[in-house]
Z-matrix of the N, CA and C atoms (Angstrom, degrees):
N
C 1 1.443
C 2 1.538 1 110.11
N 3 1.427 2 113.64 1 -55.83
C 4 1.560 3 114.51 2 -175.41
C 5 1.716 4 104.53 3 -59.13
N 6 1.615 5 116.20 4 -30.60
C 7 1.676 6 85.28 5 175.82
C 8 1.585 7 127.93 6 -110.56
N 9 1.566 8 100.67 7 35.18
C 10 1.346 9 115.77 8 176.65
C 11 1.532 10 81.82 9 -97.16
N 12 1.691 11 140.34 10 -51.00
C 13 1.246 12 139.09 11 -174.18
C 14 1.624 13 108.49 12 -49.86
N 15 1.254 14 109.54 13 -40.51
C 16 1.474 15 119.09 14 -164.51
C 17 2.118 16 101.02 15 -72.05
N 18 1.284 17 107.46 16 -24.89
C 19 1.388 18 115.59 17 -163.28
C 20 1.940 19 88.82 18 -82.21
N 21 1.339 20 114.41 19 -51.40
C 22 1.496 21 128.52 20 163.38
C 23 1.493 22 117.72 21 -21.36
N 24 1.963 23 98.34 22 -57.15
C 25 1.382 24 93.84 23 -155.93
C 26 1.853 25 90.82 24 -106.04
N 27 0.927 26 117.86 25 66.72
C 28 1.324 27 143.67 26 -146.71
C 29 1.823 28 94.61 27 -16.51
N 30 1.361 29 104.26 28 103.46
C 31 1.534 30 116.29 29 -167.21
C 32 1.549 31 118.57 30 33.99
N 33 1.173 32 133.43 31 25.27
C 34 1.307 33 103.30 32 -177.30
C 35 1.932 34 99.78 33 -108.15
N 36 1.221 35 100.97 34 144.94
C 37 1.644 36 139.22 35 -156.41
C 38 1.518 37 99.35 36 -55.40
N 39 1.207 38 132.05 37 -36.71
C 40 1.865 39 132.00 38 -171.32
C 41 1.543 40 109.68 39 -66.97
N 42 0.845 41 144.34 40 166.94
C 43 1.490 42 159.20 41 123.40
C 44 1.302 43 101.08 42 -64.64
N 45 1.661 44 114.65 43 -72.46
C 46 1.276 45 117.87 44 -170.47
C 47 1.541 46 116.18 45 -116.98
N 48 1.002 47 109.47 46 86.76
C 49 1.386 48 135.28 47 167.04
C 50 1.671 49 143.06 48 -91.13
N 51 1.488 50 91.18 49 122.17
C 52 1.594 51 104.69 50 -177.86
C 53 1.573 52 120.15 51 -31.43
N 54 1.141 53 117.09 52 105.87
C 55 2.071 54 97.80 53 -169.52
C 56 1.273 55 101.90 54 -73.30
N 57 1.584 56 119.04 55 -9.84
C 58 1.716 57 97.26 56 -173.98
C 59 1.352 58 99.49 57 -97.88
N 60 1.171 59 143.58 58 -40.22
C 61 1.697 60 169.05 59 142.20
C 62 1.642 61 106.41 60 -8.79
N 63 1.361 62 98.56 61 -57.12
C 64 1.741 63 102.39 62 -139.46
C 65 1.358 64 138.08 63 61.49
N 66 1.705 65 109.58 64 -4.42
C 67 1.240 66 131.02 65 171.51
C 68 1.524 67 107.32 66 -74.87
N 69 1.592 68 106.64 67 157.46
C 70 1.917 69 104.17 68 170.86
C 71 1.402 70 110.05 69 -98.00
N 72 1.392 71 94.77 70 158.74
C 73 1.270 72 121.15 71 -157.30
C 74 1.969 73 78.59 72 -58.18
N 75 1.618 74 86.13 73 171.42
C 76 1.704 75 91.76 74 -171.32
C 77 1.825 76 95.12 75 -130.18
N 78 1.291 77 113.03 76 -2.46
C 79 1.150 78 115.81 77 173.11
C 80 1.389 79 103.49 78 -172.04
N 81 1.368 80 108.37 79 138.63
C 82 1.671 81 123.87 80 -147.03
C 83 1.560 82 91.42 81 -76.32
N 84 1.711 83 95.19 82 -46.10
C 85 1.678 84 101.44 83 -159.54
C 86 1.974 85 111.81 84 -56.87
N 87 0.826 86 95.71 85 -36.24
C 88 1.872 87 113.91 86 -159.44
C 89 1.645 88 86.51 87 -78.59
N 90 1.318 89 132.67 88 -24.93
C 91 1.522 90 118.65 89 -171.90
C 92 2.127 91 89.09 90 -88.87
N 93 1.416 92 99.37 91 -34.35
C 94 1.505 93 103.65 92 -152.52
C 95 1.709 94 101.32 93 -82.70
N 96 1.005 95 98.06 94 6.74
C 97 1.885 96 105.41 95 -165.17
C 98 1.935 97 87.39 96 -107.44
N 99 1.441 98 105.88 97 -49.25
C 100 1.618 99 111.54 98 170.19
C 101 1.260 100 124.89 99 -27.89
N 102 1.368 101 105.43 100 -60.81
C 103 1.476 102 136.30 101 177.75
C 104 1.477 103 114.28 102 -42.05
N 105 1.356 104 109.57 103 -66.80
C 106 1.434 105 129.25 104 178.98
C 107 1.386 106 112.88 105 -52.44
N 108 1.625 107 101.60 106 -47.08
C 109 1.532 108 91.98 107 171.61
C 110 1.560 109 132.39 108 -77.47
N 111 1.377 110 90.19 109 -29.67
C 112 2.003 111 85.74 110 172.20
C 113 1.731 112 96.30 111 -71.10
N 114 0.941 113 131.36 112 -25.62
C 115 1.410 114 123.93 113 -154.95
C 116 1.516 115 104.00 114 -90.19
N 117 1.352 116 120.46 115 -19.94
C 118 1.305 117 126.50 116 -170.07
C 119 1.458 118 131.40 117 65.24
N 120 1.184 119 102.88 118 40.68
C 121 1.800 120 111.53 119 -163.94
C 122 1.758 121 84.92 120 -138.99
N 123 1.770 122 73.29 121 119.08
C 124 1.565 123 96.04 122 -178.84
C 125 1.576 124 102.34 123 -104.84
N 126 1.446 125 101.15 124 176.60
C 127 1.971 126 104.51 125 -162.90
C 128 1.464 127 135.99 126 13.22
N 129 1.763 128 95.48 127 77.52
C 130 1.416 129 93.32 128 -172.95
C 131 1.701 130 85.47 129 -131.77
N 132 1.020 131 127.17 130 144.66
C 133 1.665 132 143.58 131 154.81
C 134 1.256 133 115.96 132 -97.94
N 135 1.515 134 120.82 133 134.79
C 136 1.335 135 143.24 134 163.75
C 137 1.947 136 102.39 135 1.05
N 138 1.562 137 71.36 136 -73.11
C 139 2.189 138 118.88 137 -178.06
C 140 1.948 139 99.54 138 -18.20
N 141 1.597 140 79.03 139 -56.57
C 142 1.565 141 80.68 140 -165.17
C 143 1.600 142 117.90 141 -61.89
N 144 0.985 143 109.67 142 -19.16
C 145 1.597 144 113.46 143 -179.46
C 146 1.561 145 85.93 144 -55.51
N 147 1.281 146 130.21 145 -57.12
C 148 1.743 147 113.81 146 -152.93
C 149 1.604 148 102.49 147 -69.16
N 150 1.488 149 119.86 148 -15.38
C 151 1.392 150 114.77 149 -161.15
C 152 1.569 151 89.97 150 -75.15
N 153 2.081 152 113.48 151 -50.53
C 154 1.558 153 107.49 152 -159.10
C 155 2.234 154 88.34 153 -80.28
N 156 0.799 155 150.89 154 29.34
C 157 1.526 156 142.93 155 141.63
C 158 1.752 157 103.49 156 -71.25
N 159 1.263 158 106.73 157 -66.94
C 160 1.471 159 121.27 158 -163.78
C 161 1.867 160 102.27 159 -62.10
N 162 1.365 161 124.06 160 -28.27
C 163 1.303 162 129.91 161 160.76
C 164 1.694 163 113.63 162 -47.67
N 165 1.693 164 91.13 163 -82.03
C 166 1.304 165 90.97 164 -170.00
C 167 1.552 166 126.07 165 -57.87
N 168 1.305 167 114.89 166 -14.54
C 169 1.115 168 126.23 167 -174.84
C 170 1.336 169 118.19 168 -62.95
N 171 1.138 170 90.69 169 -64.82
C 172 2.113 171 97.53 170 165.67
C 173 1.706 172 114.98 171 -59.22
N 174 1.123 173 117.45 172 -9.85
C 175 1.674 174 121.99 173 -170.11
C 176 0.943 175 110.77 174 -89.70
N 177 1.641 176 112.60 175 -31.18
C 178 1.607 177 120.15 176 172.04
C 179 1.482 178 108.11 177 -107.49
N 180 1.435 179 126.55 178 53.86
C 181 1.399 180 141.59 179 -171.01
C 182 1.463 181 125.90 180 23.29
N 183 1.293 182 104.87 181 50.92
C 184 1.537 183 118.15 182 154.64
C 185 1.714 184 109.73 183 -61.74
N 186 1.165 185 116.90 184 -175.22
C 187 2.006 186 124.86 185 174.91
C 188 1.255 187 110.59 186 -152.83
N 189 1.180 188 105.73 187 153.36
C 190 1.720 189 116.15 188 -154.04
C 191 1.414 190 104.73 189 -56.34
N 192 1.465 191 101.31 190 -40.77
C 193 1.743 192 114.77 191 -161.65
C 194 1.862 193 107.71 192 -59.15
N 195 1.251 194 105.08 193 -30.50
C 196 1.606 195 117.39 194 -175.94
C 197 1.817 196 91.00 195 -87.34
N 198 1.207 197 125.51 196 -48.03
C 199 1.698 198 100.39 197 -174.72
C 200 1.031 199 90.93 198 -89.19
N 201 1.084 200 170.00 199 24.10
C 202 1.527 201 154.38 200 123.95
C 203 1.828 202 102.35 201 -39.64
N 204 1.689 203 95.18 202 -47.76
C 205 1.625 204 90.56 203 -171.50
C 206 1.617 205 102.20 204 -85.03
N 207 1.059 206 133.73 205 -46.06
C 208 1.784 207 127.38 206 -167.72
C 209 1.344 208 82.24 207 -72.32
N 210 1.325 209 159.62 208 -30.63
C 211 1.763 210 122.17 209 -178.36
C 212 1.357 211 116.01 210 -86.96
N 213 1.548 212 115.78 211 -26.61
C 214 1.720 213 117.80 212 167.98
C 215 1.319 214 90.19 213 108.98
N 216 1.200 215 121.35 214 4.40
C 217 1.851 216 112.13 215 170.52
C 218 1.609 217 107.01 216 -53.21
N 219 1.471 218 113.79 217 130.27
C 220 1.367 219 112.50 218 -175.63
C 221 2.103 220 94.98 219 -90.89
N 222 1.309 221 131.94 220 -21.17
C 223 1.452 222 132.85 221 -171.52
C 224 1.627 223 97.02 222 -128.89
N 225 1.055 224 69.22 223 141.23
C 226 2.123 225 87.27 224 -160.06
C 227 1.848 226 110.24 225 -78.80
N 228 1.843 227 102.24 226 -4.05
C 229 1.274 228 118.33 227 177.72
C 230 1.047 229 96.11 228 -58.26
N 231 1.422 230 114.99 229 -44.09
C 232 1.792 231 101.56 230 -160.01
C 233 1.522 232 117.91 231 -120.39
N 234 1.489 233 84.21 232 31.42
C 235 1.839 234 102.12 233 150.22
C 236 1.639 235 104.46 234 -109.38
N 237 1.278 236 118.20 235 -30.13
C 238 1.441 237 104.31 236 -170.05
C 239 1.450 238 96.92 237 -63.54
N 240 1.245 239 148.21 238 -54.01
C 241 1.401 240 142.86 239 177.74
C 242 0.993 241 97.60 240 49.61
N 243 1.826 242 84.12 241 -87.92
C 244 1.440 243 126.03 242 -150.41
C 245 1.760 244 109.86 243 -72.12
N 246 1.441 245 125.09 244 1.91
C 247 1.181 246 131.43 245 -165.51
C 248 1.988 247 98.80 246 -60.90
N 249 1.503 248 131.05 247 -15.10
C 250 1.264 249 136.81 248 150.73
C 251 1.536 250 105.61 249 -32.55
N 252 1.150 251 94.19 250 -48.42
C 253 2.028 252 78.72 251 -153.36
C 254 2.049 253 86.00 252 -92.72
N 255 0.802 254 124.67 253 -11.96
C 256 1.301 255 119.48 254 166.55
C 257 1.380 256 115.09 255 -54.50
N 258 1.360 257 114.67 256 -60.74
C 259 2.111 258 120.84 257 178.64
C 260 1.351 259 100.50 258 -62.25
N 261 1.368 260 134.40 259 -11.78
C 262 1.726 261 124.82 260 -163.99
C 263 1.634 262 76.08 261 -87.83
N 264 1.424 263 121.75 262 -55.25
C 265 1.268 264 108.04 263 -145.64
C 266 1.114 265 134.46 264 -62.58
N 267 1.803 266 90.74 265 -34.65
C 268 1.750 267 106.26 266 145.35
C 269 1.257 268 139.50 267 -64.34
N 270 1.170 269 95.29 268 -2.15
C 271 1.869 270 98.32 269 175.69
C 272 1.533 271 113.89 270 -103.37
N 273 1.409 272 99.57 271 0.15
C 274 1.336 273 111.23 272 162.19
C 275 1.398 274 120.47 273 -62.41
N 276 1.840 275 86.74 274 -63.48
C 277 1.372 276 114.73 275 -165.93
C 278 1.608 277 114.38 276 -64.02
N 279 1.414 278 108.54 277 -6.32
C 280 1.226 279 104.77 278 -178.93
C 281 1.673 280 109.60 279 -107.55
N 282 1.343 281 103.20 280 -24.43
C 283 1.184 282 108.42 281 175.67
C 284 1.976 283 115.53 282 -77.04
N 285 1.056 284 81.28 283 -9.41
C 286 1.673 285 96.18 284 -177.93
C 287 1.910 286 109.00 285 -89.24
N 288 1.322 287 104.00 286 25.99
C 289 1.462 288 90.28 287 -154.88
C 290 1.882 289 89.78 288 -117.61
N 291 1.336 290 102.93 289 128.58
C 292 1.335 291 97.50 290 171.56
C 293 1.810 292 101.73 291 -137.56
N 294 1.442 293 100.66 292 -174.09
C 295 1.370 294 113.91 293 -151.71
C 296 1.840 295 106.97 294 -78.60
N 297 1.627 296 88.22 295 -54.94
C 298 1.963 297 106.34 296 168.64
C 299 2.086 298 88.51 297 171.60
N 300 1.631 299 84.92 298 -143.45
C 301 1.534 300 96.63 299 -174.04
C 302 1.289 301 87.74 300 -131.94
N 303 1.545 302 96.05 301 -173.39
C 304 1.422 303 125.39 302 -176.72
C 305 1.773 304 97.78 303 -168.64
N 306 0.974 305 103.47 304 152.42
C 307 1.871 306 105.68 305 -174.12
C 308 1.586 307 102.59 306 -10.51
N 309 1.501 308 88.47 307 85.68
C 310 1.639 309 100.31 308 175.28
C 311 1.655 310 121.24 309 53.56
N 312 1.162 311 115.56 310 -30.72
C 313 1.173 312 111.32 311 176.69
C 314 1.564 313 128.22 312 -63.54
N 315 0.971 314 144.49 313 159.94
C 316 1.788 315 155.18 314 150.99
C 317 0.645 316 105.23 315 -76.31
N 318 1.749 317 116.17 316 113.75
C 319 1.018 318 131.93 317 149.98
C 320 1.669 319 131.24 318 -74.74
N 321 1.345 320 119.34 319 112.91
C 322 1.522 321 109.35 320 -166.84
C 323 1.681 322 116.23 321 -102.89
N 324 1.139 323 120.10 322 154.77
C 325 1.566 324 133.58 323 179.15
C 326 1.627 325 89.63 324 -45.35
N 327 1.376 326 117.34 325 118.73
C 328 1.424 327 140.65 326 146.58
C 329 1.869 328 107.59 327 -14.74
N 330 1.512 329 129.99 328 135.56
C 331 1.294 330 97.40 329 160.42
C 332 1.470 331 104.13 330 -97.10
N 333 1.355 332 113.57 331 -172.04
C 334 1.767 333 115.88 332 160.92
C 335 1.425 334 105.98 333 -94.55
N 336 1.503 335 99.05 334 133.08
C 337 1.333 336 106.63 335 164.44
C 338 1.475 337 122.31 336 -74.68
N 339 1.604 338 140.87 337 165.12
C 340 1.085 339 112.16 338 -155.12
C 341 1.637 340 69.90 339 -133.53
N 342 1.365 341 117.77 340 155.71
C 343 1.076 342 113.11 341 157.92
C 344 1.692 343 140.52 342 -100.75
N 345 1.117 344 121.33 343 163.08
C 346 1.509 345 114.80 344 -152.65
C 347 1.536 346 108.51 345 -111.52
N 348 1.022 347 130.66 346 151.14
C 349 1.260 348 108.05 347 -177.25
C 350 1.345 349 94.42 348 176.27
């Protein structure tokens, strides 16, 4: 990944780099505190970036066993956490499920009628 980024940032050596400098940042926090403020997004931590990865990941049907491995969790307890946004994603996916079309329209699963009596 870092040297498909490096091909991006047409070879030059930073991840996180000074745009006026070209030098790297010399402390993560003081560039990452910058950010927030031009950006206007208050209470956010570094941290949380890994929480919204490990979110979306399962939402768009990733599995625990693979973010267990891309976050470096060595006990899968504390990858399941996030096993929440895993059932949403399927409840998407199921709710997302239709039959086909017909002159543009959606066609949906029949219900059962119940009978009354």
């Amino acid at each position: 990944m870092l040297s498909r980024l490096s091909l991006i940032r047409e070879g030059r050596s930073y991840v996180f780099e000074n745009p006026e400098t070209g030098k790297p940042f010399t402390d993560n926090k003081t560039a990452w505190r910058s950010l927030l403020r031009r950006t206007g997004i208050n209470d956010f931590r570094f941290h949380d970036l890994r929480h919204c990865f490990a979110t979306y990941t399962l939402l768009n049907g990733g599995d625990l066993v693979s973010l267990q491995d891309t976050s470096g969790h060595t006990d899968i307890r504390t990858t399941s956490r996030y096993a929440k946004a895993m059932i949403e994603g399927k409840r998407r996916l199921v709710n997302s499920f239709q039959i086909g079309e017909k002159d543009g329209e959606v066609l949906e699963m029949p219900s059962k009628k119940r009978k009354t009596g």
